[in-house]
N, CA, C and O atoms as a MOPAC input file, in Angstrom:
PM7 MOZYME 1SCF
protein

 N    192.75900 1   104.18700 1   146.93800 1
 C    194.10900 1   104.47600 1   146.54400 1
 C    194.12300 1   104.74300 1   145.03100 1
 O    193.60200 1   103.84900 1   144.36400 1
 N    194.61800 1   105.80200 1   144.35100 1
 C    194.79500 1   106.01500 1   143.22900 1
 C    196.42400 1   106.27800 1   143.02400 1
 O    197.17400 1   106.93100 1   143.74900 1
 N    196.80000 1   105.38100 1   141.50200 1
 C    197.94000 1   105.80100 1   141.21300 1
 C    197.85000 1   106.99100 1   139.72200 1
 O    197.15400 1   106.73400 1   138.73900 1
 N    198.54900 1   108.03900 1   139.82800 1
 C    199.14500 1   108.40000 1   138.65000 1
 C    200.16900 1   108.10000 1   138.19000 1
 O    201.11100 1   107.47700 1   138.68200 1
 N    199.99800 1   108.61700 1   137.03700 1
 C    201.25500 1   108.23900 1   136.03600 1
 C    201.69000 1   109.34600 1   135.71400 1
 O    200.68100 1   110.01000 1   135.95200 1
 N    202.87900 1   110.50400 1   135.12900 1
 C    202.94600 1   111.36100 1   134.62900 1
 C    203.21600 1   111.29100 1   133.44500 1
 O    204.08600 1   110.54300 1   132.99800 1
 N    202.31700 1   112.26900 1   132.57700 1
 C    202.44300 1   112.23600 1   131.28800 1
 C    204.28900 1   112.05700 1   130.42600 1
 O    205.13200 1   112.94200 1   130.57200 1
 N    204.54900 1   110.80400 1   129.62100 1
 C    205.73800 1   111.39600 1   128.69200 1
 C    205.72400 1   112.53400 1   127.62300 1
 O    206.73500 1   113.23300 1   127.55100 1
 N    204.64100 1   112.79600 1   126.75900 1
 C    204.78900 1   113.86700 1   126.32700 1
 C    203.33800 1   114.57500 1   126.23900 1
 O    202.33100 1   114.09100 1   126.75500 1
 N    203.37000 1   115.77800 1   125.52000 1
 C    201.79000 1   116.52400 1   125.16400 1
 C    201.60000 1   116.78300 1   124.05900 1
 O    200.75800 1   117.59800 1   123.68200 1
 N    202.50400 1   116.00300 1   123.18300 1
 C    202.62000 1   116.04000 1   121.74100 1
 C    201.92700 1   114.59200 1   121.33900 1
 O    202.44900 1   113.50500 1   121.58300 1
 N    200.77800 1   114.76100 1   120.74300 1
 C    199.89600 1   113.89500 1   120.16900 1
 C    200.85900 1   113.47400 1   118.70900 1
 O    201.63600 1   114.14700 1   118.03300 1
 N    200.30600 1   111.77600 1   118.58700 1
 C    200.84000 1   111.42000 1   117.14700 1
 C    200.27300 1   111.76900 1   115.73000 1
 O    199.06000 1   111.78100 1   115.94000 1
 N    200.50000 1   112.11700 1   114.13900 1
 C    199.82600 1   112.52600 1   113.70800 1
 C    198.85600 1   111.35700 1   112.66200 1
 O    198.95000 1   110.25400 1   112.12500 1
 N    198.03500 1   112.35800 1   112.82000 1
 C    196.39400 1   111.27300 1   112.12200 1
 C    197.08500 1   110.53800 1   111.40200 1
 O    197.95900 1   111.05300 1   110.70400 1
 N    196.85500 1   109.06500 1   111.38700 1
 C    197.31800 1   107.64300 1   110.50700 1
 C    196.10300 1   108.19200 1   108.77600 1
 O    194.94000 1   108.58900 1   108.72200 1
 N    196.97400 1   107.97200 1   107.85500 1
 C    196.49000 1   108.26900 1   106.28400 1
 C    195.31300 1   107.14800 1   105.85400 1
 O    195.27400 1   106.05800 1   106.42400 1
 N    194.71400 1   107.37600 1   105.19100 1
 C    193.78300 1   106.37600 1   104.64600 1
 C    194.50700 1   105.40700 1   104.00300 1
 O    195.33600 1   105.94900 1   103.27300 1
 N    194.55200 1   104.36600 1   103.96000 1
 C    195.15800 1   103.47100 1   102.71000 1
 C    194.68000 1   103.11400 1   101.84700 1
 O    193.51200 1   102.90600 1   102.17600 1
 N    194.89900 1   102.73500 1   100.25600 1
 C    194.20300 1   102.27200 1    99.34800 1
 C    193.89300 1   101.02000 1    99.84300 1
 O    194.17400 1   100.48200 1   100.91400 1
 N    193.15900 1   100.58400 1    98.71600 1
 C    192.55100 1    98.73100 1    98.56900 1
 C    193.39800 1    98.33200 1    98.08400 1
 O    194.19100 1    98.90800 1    97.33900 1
 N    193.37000 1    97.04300 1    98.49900 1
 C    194.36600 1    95.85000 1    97.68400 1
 C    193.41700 1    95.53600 1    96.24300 1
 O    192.38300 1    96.17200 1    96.44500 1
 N    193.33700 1    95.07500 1    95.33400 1
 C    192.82400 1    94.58000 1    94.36400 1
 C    191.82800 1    93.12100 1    94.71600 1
 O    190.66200 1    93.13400 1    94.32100 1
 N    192.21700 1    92.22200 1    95.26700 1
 C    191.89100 1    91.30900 1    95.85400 1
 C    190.94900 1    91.14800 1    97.06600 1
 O    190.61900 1    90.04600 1    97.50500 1
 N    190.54400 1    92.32100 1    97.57100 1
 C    190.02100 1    92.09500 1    98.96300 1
 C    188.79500 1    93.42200 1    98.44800 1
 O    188.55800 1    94.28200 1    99.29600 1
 N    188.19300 1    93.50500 1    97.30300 1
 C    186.91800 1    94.43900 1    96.96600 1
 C    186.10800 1    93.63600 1    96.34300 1
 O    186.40800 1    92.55800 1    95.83100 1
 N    185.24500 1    94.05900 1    96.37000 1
 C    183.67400 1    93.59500 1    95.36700 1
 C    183.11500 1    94.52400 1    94.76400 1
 O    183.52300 1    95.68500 1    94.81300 1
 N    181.86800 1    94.05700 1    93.95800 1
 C    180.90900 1    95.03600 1    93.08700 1
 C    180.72900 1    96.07400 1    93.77800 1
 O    181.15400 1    97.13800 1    93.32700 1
 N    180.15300 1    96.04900 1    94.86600 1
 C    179.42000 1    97.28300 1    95.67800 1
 C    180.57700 1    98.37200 1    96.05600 1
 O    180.32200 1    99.57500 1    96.11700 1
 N    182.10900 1    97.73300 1    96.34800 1
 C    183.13100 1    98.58300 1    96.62100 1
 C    183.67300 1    99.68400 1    95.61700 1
 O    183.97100 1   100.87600 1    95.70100 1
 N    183.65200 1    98.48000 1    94.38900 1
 C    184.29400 1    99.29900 1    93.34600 1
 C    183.05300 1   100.26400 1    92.45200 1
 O    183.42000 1   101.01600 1    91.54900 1
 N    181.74200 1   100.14700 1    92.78900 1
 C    180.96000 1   100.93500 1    92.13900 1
 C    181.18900 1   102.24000 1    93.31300 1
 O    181.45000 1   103.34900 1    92.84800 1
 N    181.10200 1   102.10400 1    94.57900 1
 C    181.29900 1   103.34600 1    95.48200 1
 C    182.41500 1   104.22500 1    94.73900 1
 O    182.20700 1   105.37800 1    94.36000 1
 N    183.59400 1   103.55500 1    94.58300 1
 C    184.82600 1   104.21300 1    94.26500 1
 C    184.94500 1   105.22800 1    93.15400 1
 O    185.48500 1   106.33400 1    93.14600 1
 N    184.09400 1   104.34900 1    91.92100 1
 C    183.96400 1   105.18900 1    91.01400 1
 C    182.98700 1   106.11200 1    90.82000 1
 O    182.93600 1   106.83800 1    89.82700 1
 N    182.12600 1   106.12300 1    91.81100 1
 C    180.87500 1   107.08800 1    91.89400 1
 C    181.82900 1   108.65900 1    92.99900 1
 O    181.55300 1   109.85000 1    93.14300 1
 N    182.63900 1   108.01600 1    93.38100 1
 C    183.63700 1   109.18500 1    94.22500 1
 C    184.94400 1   109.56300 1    93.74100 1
 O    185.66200 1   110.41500 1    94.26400 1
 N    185.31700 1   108.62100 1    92.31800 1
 C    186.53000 1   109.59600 1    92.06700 1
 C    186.46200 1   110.61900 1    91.50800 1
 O    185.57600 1   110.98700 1    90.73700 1
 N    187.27600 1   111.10400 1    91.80200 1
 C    187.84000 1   112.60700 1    90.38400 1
 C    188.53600 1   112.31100 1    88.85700 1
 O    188.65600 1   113.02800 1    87.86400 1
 N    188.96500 1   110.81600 1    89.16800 1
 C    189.84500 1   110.45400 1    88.15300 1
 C    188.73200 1   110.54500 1    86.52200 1
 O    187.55300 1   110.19800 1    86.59000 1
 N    189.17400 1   110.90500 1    85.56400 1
 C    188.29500 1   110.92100 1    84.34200 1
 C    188.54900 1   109.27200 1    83.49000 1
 O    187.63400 1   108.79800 1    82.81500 1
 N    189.81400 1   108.58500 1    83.64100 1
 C    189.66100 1   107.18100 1    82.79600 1
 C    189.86600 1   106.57200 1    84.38100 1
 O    190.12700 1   106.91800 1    85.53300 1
 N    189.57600 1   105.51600 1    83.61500 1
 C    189.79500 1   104.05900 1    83.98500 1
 C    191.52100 1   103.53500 1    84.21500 1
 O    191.77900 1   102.66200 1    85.04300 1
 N    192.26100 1   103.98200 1    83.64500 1
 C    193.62800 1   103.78300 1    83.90200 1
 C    193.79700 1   104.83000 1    85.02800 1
 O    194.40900 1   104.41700 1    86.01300 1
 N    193.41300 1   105.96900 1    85.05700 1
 C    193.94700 1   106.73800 1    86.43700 1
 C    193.40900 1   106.31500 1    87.74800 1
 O    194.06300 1   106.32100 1    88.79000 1
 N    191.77900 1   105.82800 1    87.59200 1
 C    191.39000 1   105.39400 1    88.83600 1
 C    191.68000 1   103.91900 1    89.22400 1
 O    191.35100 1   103.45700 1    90.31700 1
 N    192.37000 1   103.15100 1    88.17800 1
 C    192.80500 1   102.34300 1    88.50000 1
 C    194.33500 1   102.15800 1    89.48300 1
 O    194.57800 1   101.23100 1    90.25600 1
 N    195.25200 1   103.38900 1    89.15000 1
 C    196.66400 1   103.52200 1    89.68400 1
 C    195.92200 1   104.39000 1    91.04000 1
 O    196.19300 1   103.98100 1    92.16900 1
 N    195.29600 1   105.19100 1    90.93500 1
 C    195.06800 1   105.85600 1    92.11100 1
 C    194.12000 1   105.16100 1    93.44800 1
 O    194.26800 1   105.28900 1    94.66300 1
 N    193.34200 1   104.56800 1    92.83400 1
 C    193.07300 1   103.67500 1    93.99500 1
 C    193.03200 1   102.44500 1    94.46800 1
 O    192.16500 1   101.78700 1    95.04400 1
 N    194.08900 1   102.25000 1    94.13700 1
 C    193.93900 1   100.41400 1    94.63300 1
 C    195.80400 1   100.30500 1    94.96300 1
 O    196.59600 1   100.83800 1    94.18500 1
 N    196.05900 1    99.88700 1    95.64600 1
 C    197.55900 1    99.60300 1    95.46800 1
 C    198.01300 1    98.58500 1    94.89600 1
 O    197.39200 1    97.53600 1    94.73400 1
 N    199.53800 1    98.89800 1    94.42000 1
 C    200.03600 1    97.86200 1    93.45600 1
 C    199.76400 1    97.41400 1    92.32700 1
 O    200.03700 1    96.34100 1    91.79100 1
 N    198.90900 1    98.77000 1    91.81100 1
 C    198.54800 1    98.60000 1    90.79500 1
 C    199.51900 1   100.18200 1    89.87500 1
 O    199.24900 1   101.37900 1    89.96700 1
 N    200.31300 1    99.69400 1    89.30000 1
 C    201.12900 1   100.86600 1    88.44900 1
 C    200.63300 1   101.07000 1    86.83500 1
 O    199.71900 1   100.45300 1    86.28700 1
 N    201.13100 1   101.66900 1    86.49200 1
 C    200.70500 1   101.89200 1    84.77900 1
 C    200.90500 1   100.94000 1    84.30300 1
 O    199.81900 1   100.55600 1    83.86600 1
 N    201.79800 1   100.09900 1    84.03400 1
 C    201.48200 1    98.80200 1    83.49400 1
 C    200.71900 1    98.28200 1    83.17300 1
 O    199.99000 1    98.05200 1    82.20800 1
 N    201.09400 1    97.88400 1    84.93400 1
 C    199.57100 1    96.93800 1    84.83500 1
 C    198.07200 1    97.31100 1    84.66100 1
 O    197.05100 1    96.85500 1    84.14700 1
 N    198.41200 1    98.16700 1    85.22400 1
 C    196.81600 1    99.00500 1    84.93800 1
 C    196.33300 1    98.92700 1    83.15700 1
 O    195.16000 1    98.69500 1    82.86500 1
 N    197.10800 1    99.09100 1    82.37100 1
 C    197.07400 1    99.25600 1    81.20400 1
 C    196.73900 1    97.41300 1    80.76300 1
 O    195.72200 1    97.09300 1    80.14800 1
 N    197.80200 1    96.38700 1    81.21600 1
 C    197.40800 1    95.35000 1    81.03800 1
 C    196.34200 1    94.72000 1    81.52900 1
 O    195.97300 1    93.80200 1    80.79600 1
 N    195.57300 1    94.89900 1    82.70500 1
 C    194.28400 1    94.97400 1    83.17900 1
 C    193.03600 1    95.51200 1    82.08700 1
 O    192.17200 1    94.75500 1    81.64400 1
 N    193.13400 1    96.88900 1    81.78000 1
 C    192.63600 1    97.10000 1    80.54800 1
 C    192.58500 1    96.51300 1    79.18400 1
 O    191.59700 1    96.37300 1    78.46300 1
 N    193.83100 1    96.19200 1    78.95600 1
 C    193.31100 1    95.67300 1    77.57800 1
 C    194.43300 1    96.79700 1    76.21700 1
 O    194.71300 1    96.56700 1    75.04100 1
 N    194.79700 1    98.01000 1    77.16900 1
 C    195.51600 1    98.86300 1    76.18600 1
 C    196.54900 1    98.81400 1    76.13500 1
 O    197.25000 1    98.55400 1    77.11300 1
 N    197.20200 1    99.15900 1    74.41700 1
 C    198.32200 1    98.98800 1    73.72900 1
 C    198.36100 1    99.78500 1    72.92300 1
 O    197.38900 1    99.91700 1    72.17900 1
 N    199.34700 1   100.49000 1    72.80300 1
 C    199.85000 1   101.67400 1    71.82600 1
 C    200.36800 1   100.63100 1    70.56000 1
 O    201.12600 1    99.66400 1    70.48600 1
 N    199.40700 1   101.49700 1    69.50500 1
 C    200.20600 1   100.80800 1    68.28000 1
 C    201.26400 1   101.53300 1    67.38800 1
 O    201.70000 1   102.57900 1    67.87000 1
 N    201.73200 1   101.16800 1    66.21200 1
 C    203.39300 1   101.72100 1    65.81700 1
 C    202.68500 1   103.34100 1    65.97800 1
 O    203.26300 1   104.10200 1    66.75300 1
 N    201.46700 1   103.83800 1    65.26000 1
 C    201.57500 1   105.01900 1    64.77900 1
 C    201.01800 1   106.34200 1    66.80800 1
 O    200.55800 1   107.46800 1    66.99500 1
 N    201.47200 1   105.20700 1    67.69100 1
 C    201.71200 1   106.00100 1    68.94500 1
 C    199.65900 1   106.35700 1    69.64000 1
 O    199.29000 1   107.12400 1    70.52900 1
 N    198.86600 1   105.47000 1    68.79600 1
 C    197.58900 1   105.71300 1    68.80700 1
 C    197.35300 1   104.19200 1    69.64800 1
 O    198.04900 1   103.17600 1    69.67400 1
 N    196.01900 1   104.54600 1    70.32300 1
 C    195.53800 1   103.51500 1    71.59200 1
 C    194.95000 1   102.30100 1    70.70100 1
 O    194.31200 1   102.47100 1    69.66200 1
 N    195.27300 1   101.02200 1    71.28500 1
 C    194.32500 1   100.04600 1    70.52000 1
 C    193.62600 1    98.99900 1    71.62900 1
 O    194.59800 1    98.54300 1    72.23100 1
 N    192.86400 1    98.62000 1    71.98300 1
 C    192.22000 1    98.20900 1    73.04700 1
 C    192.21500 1    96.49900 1    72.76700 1
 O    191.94000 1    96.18300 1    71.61000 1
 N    192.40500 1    95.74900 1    73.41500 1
 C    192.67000 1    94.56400 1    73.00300 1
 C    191.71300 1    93.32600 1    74.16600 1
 O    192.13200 1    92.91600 1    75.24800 1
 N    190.47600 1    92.99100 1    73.55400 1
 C    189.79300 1    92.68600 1    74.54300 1
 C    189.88300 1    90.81800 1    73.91500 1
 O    189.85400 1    90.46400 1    72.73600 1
 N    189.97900 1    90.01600 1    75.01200 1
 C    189.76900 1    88.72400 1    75.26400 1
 C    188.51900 1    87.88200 1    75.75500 1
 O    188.76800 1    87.60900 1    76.93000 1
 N    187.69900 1    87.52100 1    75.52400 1
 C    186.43100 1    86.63400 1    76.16300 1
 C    186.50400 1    85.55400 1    76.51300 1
 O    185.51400 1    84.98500 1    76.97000 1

């Protein structure tokens, strides 16, 4: 005995998108892949572009950069 079913539609759903990484859930080996495959040229772009929840801001506070009065980059590193 076989049952069918008849199809509801013949319209397929469309391909699910890649998602970025969370910040929290990568390692060395992940984030060296990433940057061996972006296009991005700094470190602040491949930072907003691939990881989520990560915006200019923060990305910038992650870095270390700060615009000083005369509108020029100053890098501000902590140990």
């Amino acid at each position: 005995m076989t049952i069918r079913f008849a199809r509801r539609t013949d319209v397929m759903p469309p391909v699910p998108l890649e998602t970025k990484h969370h910040p929290s859930a990568v390692d060395l080996l992940l984030i060296k892949r990433l940057i061996a495959e972006t296009s991005k040229q700094n470190l602040l772009h491949f930072l907003q572009h691939e990881f989520v929840k990560i915006g200019k801001s923060y990305a910038e506070r992650l870095i270390g950069i700060r615009l000083n009065h005369g509108g020029h980059l100053s890098f501000n590193f902590t140990l």
